[in-house]
C-alpha positions as CSV (number, residue, x, y, z in Angstrom):
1,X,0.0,0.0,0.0
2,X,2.6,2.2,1.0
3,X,4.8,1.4,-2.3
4,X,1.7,2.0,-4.6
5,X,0.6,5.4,-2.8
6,X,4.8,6.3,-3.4
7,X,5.4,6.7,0.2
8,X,9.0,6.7,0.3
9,X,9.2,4.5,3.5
10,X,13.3,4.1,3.3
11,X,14.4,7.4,2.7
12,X,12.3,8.0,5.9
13,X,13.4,5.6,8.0
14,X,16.8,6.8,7.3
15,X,15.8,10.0,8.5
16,X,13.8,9.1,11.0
17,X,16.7,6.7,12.8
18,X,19.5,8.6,11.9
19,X,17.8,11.8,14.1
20,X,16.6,9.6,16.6
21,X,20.1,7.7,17.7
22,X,21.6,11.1,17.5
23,X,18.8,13.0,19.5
24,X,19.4,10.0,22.2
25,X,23.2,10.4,22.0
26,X,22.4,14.2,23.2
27,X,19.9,13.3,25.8
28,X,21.9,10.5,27.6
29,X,24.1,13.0,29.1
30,X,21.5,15.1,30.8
31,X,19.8,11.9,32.1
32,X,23.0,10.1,33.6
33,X,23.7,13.8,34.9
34,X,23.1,13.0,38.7
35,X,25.7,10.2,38.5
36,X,27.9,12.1,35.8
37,X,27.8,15.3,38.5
38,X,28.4,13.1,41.6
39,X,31.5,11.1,40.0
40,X,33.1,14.8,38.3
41,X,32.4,16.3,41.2
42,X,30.8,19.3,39.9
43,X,27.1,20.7,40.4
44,X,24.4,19.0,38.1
45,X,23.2,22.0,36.9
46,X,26.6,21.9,34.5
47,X,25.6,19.0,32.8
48,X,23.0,21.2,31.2
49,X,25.8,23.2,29.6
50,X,26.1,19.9,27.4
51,X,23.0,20.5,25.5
52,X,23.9,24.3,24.9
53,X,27.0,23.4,23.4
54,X,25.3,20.0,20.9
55,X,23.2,23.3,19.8
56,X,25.3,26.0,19.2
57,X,27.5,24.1,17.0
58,X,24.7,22.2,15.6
59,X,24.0,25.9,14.1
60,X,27.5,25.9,12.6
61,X,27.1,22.5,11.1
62,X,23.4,23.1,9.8
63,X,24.7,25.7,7.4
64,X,28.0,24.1,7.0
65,X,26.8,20.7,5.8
66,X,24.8,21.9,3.0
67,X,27.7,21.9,0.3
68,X,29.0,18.9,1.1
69,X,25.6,16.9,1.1
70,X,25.8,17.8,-2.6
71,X,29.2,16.8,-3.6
72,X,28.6,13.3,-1.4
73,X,25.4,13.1,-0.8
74,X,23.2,12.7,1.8
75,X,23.0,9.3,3.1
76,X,27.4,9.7,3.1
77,X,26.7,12.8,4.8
78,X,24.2,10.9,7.4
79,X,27.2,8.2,7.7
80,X,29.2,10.9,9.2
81,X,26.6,12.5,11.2
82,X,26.5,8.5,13.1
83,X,30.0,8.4,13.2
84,X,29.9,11.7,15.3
85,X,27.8,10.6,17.5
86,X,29.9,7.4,17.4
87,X,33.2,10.2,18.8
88,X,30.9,11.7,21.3
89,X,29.8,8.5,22.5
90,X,33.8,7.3,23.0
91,X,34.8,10.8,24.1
92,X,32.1,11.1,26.7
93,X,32.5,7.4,27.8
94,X,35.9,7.1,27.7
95,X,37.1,10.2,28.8
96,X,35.6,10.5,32.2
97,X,36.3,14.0,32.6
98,X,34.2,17.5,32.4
99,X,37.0,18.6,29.0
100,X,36.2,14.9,27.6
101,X,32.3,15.9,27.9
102,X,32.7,19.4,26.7
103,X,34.6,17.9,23.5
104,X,32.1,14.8,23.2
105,X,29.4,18.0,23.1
106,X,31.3,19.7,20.6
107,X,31.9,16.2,18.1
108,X,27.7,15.4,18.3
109,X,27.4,19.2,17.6
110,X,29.1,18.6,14.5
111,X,27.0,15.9,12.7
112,X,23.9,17.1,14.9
113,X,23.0,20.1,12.9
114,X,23.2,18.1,9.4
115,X,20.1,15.8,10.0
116,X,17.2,18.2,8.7
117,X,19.3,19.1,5.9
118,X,19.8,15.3,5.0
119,X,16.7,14.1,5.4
120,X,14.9,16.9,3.8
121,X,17.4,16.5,0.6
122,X,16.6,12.7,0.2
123,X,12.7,13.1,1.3
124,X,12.1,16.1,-1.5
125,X,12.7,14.3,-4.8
126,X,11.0,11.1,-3.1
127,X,7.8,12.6,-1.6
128,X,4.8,13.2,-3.9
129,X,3.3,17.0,-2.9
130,X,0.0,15.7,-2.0
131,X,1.5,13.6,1.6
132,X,5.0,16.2,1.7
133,X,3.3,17.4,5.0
134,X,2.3,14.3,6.5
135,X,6.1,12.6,5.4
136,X,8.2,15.2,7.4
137,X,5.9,15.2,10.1
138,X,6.9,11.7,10.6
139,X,10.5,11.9,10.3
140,X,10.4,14.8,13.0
141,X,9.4,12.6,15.0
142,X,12.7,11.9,15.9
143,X,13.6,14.5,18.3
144,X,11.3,13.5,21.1
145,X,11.8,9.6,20.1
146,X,15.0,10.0,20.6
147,X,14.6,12.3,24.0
148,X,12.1,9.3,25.4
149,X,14.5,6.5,24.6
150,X,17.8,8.7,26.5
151,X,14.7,9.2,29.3
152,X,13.9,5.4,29.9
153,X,17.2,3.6,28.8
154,X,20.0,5.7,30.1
155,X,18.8,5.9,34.0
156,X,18.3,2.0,34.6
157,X,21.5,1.5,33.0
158,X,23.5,3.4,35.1
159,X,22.2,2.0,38.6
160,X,22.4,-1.4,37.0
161,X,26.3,-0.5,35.9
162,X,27.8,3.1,35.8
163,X,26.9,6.3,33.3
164,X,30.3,5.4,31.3
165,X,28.4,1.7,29.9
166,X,25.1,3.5,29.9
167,X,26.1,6.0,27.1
168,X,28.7,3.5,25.9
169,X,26.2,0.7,24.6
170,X,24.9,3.2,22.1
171,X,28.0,2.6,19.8
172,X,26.2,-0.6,19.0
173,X,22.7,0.3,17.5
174,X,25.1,3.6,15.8
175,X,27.6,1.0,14.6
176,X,24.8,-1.6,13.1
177,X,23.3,2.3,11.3
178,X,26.4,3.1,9.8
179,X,26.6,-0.3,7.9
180,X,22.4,-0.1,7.0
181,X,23.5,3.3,5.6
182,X,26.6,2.2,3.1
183,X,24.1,-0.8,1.8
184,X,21.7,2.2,0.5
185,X,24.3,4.9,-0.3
186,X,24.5,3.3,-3.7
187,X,20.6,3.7,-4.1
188,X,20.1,7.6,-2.2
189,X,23.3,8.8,-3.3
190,X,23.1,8.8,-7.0
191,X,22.2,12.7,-7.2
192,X,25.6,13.5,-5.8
193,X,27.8,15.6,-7.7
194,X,31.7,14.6,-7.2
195,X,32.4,17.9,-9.3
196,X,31.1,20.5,-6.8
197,X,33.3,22.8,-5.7
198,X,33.2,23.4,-1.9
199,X,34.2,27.3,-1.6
200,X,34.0,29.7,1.6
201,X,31.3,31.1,-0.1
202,X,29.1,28.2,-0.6
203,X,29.7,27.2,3.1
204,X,27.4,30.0,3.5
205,X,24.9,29.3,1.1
206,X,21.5,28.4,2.9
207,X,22.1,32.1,4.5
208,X,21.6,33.7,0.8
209,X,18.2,32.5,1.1
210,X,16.8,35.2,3.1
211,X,17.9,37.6,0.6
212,X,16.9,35.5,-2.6
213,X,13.6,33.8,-1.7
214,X,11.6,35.9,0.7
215,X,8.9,33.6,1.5
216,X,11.3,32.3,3.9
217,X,12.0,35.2,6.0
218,X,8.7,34.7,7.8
219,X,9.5,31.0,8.4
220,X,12.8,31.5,9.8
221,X,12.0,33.9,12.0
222,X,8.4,31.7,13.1
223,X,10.9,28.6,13.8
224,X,13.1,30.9,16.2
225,X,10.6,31.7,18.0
226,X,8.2,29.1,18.3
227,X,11.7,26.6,19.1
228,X,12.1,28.8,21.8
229,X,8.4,28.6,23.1
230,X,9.0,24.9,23.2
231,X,11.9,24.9,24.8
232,X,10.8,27.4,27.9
233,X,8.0,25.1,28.4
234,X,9.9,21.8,28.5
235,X,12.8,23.9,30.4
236,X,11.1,25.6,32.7
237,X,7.5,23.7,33.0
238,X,8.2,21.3,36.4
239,X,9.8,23.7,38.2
240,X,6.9,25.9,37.9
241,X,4.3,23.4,38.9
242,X,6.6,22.5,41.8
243,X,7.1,25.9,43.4
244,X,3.3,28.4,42.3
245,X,1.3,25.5,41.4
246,X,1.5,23.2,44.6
247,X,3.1,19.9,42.1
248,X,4.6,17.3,43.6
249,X,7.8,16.5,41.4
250,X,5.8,13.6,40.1
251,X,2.7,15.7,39.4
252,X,4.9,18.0,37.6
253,X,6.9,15.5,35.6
254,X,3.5,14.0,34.6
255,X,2.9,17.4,32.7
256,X,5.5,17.4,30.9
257,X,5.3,14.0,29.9
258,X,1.9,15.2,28.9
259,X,3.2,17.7,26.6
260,X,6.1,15.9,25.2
261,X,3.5,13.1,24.1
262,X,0.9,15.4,23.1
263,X,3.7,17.0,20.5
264,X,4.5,13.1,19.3
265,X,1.1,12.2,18.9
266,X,0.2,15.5,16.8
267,X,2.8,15.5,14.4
268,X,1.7,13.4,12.0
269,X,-2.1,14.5,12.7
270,X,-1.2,17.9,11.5
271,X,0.6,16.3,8.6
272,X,-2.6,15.4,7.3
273,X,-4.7,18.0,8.1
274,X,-2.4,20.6,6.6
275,X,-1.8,17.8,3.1
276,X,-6.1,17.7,3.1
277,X,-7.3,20.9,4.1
278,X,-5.4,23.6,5.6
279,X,-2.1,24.8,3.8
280,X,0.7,24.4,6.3
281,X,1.4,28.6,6.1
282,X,-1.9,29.0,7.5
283,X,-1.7,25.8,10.2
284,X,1.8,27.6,11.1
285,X,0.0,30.8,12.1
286,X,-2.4,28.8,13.8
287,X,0.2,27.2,15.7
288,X,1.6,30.6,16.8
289,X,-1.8,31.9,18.2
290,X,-2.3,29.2,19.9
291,X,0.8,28.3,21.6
292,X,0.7,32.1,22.5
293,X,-2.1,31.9,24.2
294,X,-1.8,28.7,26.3
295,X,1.9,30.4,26.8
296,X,0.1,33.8,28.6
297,X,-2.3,30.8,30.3
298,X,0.8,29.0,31.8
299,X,2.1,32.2,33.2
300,X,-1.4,32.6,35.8
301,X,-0.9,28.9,36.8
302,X,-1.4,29.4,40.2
303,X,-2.4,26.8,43.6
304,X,-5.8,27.4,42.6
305,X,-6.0,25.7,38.9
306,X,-7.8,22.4,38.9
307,X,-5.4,19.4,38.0
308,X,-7.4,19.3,34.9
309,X,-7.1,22.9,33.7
310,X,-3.2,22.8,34.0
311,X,-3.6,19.3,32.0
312,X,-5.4,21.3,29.2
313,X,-2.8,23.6,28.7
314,X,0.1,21.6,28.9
315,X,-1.6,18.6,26.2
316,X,-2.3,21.9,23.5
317,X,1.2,23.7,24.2
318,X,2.5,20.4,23.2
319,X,0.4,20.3,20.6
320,X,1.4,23.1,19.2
321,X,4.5,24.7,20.5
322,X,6.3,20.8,20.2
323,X,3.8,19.6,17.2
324,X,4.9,22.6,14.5
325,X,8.3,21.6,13.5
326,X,7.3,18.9,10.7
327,X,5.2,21.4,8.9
328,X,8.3,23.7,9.2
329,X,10.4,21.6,7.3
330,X,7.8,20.8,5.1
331,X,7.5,24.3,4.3
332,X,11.0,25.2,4.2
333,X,11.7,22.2,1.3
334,X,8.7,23.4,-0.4
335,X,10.2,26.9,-0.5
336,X,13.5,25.7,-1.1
337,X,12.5,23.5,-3.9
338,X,14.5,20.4,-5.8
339,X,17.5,22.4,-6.1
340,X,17.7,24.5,-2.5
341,X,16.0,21.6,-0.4
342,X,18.8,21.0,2.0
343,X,19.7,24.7,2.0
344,X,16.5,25.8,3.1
345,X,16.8,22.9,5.5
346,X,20.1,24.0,7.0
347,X,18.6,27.8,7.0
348,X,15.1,26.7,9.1
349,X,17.8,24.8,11.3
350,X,19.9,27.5,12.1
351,X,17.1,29.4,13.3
352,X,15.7,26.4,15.5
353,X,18.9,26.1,17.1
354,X,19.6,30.3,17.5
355,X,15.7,30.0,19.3
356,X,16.9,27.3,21.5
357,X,19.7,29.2,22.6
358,X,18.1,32.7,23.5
359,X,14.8,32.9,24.1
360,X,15.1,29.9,27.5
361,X,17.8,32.2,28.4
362,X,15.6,35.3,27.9
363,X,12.8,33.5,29.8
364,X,14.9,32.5,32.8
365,X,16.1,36.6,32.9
366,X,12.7,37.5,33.0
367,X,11.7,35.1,35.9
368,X,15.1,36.6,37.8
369,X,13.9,40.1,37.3
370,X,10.1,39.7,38.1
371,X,7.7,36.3,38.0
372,X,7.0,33.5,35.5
373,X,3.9,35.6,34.4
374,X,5.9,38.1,32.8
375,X,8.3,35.6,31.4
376,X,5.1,33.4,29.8
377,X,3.5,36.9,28.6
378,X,6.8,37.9,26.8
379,X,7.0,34.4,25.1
380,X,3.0,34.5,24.4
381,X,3.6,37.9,22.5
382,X,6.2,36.9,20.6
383,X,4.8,33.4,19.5
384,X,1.3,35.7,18.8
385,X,3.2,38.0,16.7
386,X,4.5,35.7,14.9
387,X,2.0,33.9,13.8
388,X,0.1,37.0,12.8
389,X,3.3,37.6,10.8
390,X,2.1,34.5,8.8
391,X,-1.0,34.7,8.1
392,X,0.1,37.6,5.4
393,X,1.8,34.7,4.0
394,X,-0.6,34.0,0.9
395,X,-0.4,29.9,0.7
396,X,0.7,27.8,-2.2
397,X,-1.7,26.9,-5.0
């Protein structure tokens, strides 16, 4: 059914796994961070500085990839994005030490930032228009798959051994990728041109786009700031609960599960809804509204919400300010077209990562200066904003 509809199920799953052993790579460290912190002997807070770094060179590497996914292709390009996870795993595991997990941050960084570009370059030529949204909806997927796997496999590893095997035994799935991959390459890869010429210039290339397509101006700066909207509520969502809301740290981590399942489950809903009846530009301003206002509602949680209310909010900001990003990517290879796929890929990338970096840095300012309702309110505007911004985007045909 799948082949006769021309769902392209392996360029997906390449995608899809490739993101998702990566995205668990990046997430072990944070889960093994109690034992990581007690065995460094530094505060557990610094572990955190772990996913800043994966990010900010991930921006580096999103734009950076771009030329060299068309001289070798994307599935060789994907072979290195596993084999830096593969570095990080052995510099993080190996090393023992907080310079060994500051370089392991700054190997996965490397490879991290390439994986929309990849996938988006093999999923384009592959994925008839009429399922585009529903396709890259899946293959997003990813990020939290691979978040809920660190999550569940990582902790009961390290009380059963230590956090050095627990981030270790991911060489294995990573190595048994790497071989899947060079079976394809000579299927994926045939697009490649060996003749491009990789010039300082070209490095740069998804960056042009702002200036030569300016559809995409709107996008990238929707995917900054709705990133960022997702982040402050995964960042920032327990501890609230916990200390205005009267959550227990289980009450509060149910919340956020909540959310971070409500964003899973939506994806590929809003895949179809946007392939079927509303054009992703318009779902995408949608989005924004929306995630605005449950962001301004999250900033009044207070002792006297009902369970339920707070349950509300958290299952549509999930739903929204996690559920958006395959639509993004759908829009930004649609944009992008055949020829500028995987730079409009690295471009919507660089802004996703630039979000995650500020604005939860912004929000935790905000809280600092004056109260979590502020902080929400500044986030709601700007998410509202944008998605007003969008809705002057006139949709495709």
């Amino acid at each position: 059914m799948l082949a006769l509809t021309g769902f392209p199920l392996v360029p997906l799953l390449i995608g899809l796994f490739v993101q998702t052993l990566v995205t668990m790579a990046a997430y072990s460290v944070p889960a093994a961070a109690p034992a990581i912190a007690a065995d460094l002997g530094v505060a557990g807070e610094r572990v955190g500085v772990f996913i800043s770094i994966v990010y900010g060179v991930g921006m580096i590497s999103a734009i950076l990839s771009v030329s060299f996914i068309h001289r070798y292709g994307a599935v060789r390009v994907s072979q290195v994005i596993i084999l830096a996870g593969i570095a990080m795993i052995a510099a993080a595991s190996l090393g023992g030490t907080v310079l060994a997990l500051a370089l392991s941050a700054v190997l996965l960084g490397l490879g991290y930032g390439a994986t929309a570009p990849t996938s988006s370059h093999l999923l384009m030529k592959r994925t008839p228009p009429s399922i585009r949204n529903l396709v890259f909806s899946i293959r997003q997927i990813g990020v939290p798959l691979g978040g809920v796997l660190g999550g569940l496999i990582v902790p009961p590893l390290v009380l059963g051994f230590d956090w050095q095997t627990a981030i270790g035994v991911q060489v294995i799935p990573a190595l048994i990728m790497l071989v899947l991959l060079q079976a394809v390459r000579g299927t994926y890869d045939t697009g490649r041109n060996p003749a491009h010429v990789i010039t300082a210039s070209g490095l740069i290339g998804p960056l042009r786009l702002l200036r030569s397509l300016p559809e995409i101006r709107s996008l990238t700066l929707a995917v900054f700031f709705y990133a960022g909207m997702q982040l402050c509520f995964v960042s920032f969502m327990s501890v609230h609960l916990t200390s205005r809301a009267g959550f227990d740290l289980v009450g509060a981590g149910q919340m956020l599960a909540a959310y971070q399942i409500s964003g899973v489950i939506t994806r590929p809903i809003w895949g179809v809804v946007a392939d079927r009846w509303i054009p992703a530009p318009r779902m995408l301003a949608i989005m924004g509204l929306v995630m605005g206002a449950m962001g301004a509602l999250a900033g009044m949680f207070s002792a006297d919400w009902s369970w339920g209310g707070i349950l509300l909010v958290a299952v549509v900001a999930g739903a929204t300010a996690s559920g958006y990003t395959g639509l993004a990517f759908a829009e930004f290879a649609r944009i992008g077209g055949q020829e500028n796929v995987a730079e409009a890929a690295g471009l919507g990338a660089f802004s996703q990562f630039f979000g995650v970096m500020v604005l939860p840095s912004l929000f935790s300012v905000l809280v600092t200066l004056s109260d979590y309702g502020l902080a929400y309110s500044t986030m709601a505007v700007l998410s509202g904003l944008t998605g007003i911004a969008l809705l002057r985007v006139r949709p495709p045909a």
